[in-house]
Backbone as numpy.savetxt, mean C-alpha at the origin, in Angstrom:
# Nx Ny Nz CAx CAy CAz Cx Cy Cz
10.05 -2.33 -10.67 9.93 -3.51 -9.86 8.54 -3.56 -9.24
7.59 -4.99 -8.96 7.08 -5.13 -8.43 6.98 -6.07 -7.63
6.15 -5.84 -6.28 5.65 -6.19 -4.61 4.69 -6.95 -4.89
4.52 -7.84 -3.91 3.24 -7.81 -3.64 3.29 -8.34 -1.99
2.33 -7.46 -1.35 2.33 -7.45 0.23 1.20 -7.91 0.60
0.86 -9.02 1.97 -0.10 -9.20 2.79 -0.50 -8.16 3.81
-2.11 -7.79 3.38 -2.56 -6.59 4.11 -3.72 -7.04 5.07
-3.65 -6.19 6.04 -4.83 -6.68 7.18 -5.30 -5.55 7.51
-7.12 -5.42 6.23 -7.83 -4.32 6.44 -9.25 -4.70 6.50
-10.07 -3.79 7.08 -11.84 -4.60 7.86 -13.00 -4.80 6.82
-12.28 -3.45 5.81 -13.91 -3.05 4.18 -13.33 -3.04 3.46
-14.35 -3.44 2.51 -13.75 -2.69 0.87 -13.50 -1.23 0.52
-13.97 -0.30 1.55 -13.84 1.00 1.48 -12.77 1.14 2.19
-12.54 0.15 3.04 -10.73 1.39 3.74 -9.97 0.51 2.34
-9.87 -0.43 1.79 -9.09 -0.81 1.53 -8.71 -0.23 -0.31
-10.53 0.44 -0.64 -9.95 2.11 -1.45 -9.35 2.68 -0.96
-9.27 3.13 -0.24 -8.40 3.95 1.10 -7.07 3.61 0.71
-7.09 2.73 0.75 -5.14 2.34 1.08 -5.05 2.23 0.17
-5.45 1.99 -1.02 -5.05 1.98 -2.47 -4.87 3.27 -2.94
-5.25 4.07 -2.64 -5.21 5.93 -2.93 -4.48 6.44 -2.29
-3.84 6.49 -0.68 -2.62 6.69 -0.63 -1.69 6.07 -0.80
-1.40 4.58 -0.91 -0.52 4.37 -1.89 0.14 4.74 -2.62
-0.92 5.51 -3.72 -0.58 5.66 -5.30 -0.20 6.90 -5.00
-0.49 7.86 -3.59 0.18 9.20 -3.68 1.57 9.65 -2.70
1.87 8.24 -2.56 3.32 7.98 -1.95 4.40 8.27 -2.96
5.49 9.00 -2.34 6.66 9.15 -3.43 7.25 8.10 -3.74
7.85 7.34 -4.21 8.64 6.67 -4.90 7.63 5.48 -5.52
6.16 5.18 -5.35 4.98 4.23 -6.28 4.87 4.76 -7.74
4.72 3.66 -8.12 4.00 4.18 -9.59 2.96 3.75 -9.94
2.25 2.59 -9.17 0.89 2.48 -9.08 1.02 1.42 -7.76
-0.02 1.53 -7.39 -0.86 0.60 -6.26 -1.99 0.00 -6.52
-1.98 -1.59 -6.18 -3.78 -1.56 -6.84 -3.72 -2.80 -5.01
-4.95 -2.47 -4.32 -5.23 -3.38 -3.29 -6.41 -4.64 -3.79
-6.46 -5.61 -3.17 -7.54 -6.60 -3.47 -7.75 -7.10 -2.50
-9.01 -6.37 -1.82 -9.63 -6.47 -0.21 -9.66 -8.81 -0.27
-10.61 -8.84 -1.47 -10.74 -10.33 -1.19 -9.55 -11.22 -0.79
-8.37 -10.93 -1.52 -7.13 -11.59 -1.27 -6.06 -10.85 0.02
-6.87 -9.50 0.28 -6.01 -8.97 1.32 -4.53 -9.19 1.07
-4.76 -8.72 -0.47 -2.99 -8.21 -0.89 -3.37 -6.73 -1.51
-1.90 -6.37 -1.23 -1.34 -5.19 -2.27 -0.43 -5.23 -3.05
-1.02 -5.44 -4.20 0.26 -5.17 -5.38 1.24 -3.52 -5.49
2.50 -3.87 -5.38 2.90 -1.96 -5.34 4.16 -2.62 -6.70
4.21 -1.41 -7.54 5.10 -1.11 -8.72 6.03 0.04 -8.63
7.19 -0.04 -7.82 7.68 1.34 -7.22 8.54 1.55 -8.79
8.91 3.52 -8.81 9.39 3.85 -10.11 10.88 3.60 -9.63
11.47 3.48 -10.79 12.95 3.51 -11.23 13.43 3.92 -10.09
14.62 3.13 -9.28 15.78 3.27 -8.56 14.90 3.76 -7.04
13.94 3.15 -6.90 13.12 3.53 -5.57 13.61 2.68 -4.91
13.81 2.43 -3.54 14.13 1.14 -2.55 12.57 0.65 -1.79
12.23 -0.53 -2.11 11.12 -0.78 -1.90 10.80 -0.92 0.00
11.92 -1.32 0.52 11.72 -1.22 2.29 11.21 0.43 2.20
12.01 1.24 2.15 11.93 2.61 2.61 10.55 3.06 1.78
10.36 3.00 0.54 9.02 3.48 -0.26 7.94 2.50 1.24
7.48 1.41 1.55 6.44 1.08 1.93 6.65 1.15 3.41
7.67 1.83 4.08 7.72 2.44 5.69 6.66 3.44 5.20
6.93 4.37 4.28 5.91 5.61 4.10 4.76 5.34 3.58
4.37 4.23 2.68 3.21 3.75 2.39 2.28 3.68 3.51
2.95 2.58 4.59 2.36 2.26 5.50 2.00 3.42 6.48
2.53 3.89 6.60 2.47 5.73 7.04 1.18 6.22 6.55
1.34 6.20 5.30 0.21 7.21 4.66 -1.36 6.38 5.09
-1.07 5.01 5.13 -2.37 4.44 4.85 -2.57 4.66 6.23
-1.75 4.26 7.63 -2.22 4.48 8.60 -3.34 6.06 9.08
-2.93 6.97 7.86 -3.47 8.29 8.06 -5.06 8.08 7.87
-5.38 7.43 6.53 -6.57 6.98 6.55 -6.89 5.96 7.14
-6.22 5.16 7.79 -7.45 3.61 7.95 -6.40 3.42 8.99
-6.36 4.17 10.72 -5.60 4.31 11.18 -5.58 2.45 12.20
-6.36 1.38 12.03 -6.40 -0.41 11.77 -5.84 -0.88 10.80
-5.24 -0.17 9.94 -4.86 -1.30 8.48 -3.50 -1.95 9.15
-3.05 -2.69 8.13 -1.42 -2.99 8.36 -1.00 -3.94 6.74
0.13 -3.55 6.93 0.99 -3.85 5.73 1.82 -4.61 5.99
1.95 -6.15 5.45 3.34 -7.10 6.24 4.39 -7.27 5.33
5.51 -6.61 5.58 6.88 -6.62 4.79 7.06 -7.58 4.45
């Protein structure tokens, strides 16, 4: 299955950022961000629940880019 989420981040470098932990969140199978459109596309694997996978997304990214945000 795939997402796609409205994100509110400041560079194109945090928003590598949030695309790289993303992709090292458990239940993703890829992440790709697009600072210009300030979306995130997420592709969670087989039988993942997408609320609970992007509580921890949002988690992880807060680790790096502790301004970002992710809107459910």
């Amino acid at each position: 299955m795939k997402k796609t989420y409205k994100i509110e981040v400041d560079c194109a470098n945090c928003a590598n950022k949030m695309e790289e932990a993303a992709k090292k969140t458990a239940g993703v199978k890829d992440a790709v961000v697009n600072f210009m459109a300030l979306k995130m596309s997420v592709e969670f694997e087989e039988g993942a629940l997408p609320e609970t996978v992007m509580k921890e997304v949002l988690k992880n990214c807060k680790v790096v880019e502790d301004d970002c945000e992710i809107y459910f």
